[in-house]
N, C-alpha and C positions, 0 to 999 in steps of 0.2 A: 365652029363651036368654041376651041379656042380663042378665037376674038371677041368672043360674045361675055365670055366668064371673065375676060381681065375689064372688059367694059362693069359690069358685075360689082367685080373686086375694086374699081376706083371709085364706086360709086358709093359704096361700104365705109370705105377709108374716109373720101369725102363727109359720109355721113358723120364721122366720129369727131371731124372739125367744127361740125354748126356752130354747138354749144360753147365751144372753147372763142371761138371766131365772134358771138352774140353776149360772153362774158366781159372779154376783153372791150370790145363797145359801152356794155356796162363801165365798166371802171371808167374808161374814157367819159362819159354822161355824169359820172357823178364827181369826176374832179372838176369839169366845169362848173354843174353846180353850186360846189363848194364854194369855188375862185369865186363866182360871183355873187353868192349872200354875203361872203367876204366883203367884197366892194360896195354891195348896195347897203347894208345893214349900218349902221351906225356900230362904229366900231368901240365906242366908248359904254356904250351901253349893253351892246347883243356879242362881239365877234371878239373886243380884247384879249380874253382869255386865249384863244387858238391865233390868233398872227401872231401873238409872241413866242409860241411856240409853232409855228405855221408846219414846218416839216413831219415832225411827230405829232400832231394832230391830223393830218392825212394821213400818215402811216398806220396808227390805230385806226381812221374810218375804211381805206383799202383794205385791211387784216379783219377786222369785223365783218364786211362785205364779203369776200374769200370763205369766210368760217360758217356766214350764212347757208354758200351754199351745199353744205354739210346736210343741214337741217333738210331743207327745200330746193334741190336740183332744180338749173333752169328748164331741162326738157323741153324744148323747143324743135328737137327735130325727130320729134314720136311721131308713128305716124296718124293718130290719130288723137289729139286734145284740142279741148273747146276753148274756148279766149275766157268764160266765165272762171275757167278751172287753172287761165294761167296767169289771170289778173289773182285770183285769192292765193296761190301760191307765191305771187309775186308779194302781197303785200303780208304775209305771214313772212317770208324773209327779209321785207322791210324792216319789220317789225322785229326778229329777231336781231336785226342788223344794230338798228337804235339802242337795244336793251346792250347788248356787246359794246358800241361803242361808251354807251356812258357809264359802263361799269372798268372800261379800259380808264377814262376820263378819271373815276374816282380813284381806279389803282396809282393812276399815275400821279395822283396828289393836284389834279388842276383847280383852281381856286374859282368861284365869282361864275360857276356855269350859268347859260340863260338856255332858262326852258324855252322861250319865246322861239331863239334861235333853232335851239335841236328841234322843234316840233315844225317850225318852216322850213328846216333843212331836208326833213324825212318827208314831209309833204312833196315836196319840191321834186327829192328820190323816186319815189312813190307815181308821182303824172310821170317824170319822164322818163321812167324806166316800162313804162305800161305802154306810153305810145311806143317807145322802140321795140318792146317785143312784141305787140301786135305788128309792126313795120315788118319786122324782120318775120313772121309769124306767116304773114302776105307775100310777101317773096319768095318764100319757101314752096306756099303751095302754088303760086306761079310756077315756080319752077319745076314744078315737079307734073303739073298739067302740061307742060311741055316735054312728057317724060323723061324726065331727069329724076336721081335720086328716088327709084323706089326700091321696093324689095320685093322681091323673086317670090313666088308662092305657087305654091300647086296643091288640090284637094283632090283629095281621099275618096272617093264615095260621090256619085251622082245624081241621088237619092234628092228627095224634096229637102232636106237639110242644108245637101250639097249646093243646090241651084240657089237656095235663099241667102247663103253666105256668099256664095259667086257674084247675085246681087248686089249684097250690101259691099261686097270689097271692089267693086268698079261702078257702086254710085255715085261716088266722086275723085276723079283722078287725083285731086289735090291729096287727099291721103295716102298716094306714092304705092300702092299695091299692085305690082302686075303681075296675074295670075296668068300662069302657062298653060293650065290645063286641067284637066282632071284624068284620075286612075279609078275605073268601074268594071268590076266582072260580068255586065248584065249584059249580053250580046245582041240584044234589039239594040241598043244606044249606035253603035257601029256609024250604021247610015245616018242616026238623026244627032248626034251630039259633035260639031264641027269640030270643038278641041279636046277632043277624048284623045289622050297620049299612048293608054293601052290601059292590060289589066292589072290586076293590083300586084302580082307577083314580076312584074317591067320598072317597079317603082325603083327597088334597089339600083338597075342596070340604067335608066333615067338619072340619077342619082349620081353617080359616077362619072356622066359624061357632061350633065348639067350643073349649073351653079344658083343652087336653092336654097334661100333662107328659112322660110316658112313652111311648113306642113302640117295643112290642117286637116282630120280625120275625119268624118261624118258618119265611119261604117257603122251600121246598128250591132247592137248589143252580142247579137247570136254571129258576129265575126270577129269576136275577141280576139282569135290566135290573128289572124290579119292584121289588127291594128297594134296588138304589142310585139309582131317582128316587125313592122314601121318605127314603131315607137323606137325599138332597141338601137336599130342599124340610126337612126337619127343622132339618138344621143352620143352615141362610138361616135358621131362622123359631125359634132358642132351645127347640128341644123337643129333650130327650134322647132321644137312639134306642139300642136294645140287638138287637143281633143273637143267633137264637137258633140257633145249628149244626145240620145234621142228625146229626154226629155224637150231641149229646146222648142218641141213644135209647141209643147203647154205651155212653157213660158217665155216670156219675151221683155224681162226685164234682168236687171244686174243681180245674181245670186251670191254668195259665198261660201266656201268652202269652211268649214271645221274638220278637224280631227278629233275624233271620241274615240276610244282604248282603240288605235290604230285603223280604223274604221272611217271611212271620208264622207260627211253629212252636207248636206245644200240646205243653206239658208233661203228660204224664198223670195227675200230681196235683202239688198243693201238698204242700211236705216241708218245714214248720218247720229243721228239727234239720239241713238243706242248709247251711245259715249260720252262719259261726263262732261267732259272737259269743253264737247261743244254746247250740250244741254244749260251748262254756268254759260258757256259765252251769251248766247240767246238769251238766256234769264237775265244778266246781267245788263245787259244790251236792253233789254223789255221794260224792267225797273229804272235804267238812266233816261231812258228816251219817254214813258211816261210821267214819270214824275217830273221831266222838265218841261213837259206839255202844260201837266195839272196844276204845277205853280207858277206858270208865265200866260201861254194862251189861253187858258181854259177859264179860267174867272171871268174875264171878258168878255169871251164868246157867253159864255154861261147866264153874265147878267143882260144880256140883250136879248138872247135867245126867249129866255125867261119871261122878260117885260112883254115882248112882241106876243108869247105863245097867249100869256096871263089876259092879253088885252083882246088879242084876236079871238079867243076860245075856251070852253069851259075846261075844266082838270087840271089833274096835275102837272107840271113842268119835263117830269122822265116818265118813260115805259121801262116798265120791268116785264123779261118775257123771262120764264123757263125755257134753254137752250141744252142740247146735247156737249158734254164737253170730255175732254181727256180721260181715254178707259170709257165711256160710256156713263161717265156721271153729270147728272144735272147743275144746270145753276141758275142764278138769276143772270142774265144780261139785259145791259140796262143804254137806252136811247133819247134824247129829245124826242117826246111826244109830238109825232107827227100827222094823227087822225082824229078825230071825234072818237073819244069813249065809247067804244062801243062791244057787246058779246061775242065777234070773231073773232076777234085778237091773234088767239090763238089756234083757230081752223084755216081760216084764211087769207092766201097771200095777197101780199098787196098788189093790183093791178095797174094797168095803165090807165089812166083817167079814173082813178077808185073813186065813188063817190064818199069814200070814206075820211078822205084827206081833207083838211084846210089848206085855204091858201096860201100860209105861212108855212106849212107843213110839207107840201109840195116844193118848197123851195130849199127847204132841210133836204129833203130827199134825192134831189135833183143835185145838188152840191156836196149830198156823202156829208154836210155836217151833221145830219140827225145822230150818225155812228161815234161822236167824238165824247160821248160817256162813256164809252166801250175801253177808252184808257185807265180809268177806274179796274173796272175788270183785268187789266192788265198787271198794273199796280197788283192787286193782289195774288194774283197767278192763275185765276180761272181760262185768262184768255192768253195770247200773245200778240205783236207788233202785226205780225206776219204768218200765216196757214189756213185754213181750211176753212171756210165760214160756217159757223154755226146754225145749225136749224132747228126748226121748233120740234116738239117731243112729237107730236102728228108725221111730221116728215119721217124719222128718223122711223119711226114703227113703220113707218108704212115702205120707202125703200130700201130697208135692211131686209127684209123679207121677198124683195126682185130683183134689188142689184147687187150680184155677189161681192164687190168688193166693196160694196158701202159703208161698212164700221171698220177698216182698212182707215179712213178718215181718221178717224177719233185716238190714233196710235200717237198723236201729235196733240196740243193744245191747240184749239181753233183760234182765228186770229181777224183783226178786226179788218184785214188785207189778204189777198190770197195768188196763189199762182192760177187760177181757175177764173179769179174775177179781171186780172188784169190782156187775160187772154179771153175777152167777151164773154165766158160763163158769168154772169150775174141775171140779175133781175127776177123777175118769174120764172119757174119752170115748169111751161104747159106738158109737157110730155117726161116720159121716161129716158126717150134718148137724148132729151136735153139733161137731165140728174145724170144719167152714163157719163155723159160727155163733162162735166163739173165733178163727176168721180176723177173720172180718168186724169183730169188735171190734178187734183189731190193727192193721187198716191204716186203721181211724178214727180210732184214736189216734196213729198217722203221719200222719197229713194233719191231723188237726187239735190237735198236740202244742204247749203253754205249758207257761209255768213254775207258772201258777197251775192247771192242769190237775195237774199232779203232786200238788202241794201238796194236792188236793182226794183224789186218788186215795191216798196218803198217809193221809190223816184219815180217809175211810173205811174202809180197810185195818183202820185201830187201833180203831175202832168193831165193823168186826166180830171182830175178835179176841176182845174183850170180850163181846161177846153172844153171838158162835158160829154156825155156818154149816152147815149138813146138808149139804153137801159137801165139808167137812173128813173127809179120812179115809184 
């Protein structure tokens, strides 16, 4: 038992090195860097300014670097984060890195800086700081599939709670959890539950002899005293305790905690885009990335589009449909005209082989160009880059009234791209469980909405464009 807890204990210690061991590689990654935009850069033009001071300009980019991770902890050796949530951390301390160095730069009086430079330097930082912690990200959970580096855990409560969190913490060894067992008073469990350790009052004397980090509680509500003398003996004794709600069977998504006159309230989900500061990024993000569209590609596309629709077919050039949008308010959203004028417009959807299309039109649709006046709408804020696609005023009456979390959607601006569509939800949707299933990806990408989520939804987008999607049509 003793040999098992200093195993335990090294492994603890170990853990507290990752970071430090994955920083240190950092600094090493970006002096190279340096050294050689230095050498490759035309030094007359981009780098002057820093070799002549060579020494103290490293020193300010290491000190900046250092300070960043003030802001944005590397975290690398959690047991549990996704590469999307460690690439936008990473480049948010990029980012605070560059703003710190070139405000070191101006304190120190340097003369003749080149943007060209710092913005290929932080570029540079930026890829290869991303492949190393995904490197280093991969070896981790390597190592820890080979069980190495986890953390001790034992639950509480045997109950259907209990067994769904037993699931989820050994459905992938990579996230380093090894559960020893469980503590349940139920005495049918005996014969049938193989790592049942004992009842809940063995926990403390477990406890004592074992070497546990984690203690997760599952017990229902009407075992209060049970779970706050765990709770107590935990805290006295440096072991983490996590309580697990009964609510969790009703929900199954990220909630949050508030405090009201000392009173603990559950938010029903996490909502990024709640916060201003990401709401401007987005917005900000929506208005550059449009309006560089609608004054470079968009004329273009526009006048061809145009000539071909004007030649091929009778009407106007755009569709304007009434769409659901942010809060439940209407607007116009606007399309290259890609069918024959006709009175369903707005009943019904377009189908595969509609006889309703032209030829020309068919091929807007097939290629996602029909959607690129949708930037318009963005321009002005009805829609965004990126969220939820909008549906016609028909749709929305009809599955807000079957699918419970269908105005869930509308919490967000709809967006001319979505996390729904690039995961096969698009095209028609013959059934209900096909709209469920385009819900459900909607309010995942509400609850768990970044700025590098977009960026990524984005790129895919333009990938399939190019390759093309058997539900374009």
């Amino acid at each position: 038992m003793k040999e098992s807890n200093k195993i335990f204990r090294e492994q603890k210690g170990f853990r507290f090195l990752i970071d430090w061991l994955v920083g240190a590689g950092e600094l090493l990654i970006i002096s190279i860097i340096f050294v050689c935009l230095l050498q490759l850069m035309d030094s007359n033009l981009y780098t002057w300014t820093y070799t002549s001071r060579l020494r103290e300009s490293f020193f300010l980019l290491a000190v900046s670097y250092v300070c960043s991770l003030y802001f944005y902890p590397i975290n690398i050796s959690k047991q549990i984060v996704y590469l999307d949530v460690i690439l936008k951390h990473l480049f948010l301390s990029t980012l605070v890195m560059l703003v710190l160095f070139v405000l070191s730069l101006i304190f120190f009086d340097y003369n003749g800086l080149s943007s060209i430079f710092l913005l290929t330097l932080f570029g540079c930082i930026y890829l290869g700081l991303s492949m190393w912690r995904v490197f280093v990200r991969s070896l981790l959970k390597l190592y820890r599939r080979k069980g190495r580096n986890f953390r001790s855990v034992i639950i509480v409560g045997a109950g259907k709670n209990g067994m769904r969190l037993y699931e989820a913490l050994n459905n992938d060894l990579a996230y380093g959890y090894k559960v020893m067992g469980f503590f349940d008073d139920n005495p049918e469990l005996k014969g049938e539950l193989p790592n049942l350790l004992g009842m809940t009052h063995e926990v403390e004397a477990f406890l004592e002899e074992n070497f546990v980090e984690h203690i997760y509680s599952t017990l229902p509500g009407s075992q209060d005293e049970k779970t706050l003398r765990i709770m107590n003996y935990a805290e006295k004794h440096a072991i983490r305790f996590f309580w697990v709600p009964e609510v969790a069977r009703s929900i199954r998504r990220g909630v949050e905690l508030e405090i009201i006159a000392m009173m603990p309230v559950l938010s029903l989900r996490h909502e990024p885009l709640l916060y201003g500061y990401n709401r401007l990024l987005k917005r900000l993000f929506d208005i550059a990335f449009s309006l560089t569209f609608l004054v470079t590609l968009f004329p273009i596309i526009y006048a061809v589009v145009a000539i071909v629709t004007k030649l091929t077919s009778p009407g106007p050039v755009f569709f304007k449909q009434m769409r659901t949008g942010l809060q439940g308010r209407d607007f116009y959203c606007y399309k290259f005209r890609s069918m024959q004028v006709n009175d369903e417009a707005d009943q019904l959807q377009a189908q595969k082989n509609d006889p309703r299309k032209t030829k020309f039109g068919d091929f807007l649709r097939r290629s996602n160009l029909d959607e690129l006046p949708q930037f318009w709408n963005v321009f002005k804020g009805d829609m965004s880059v990126v969220g939820p696609r909008p549906h016609m005023l028909k749709h929305t009456d009809l599955y807000s009234s079957i699918i419970d979390k269908y105005m869930v959607r509308h919490l967000v601006n709809p967006g001319i791209t979505g996390w729904a569509q690039v995961n096969g939800c698009r095209g028609e949707t013959r059934t209900v469980a096909a709209m469920e299933r385009r819900v459900e990806c909607d309010v995942w990408y509400i609850e768990n909405w970044s700025f590098m989520l977009d960026l990524k939804i984005i790129m895919v987008t333009i990938f399939n464009m190019f390759k093309g999607d058997k539900d374009a049509y």
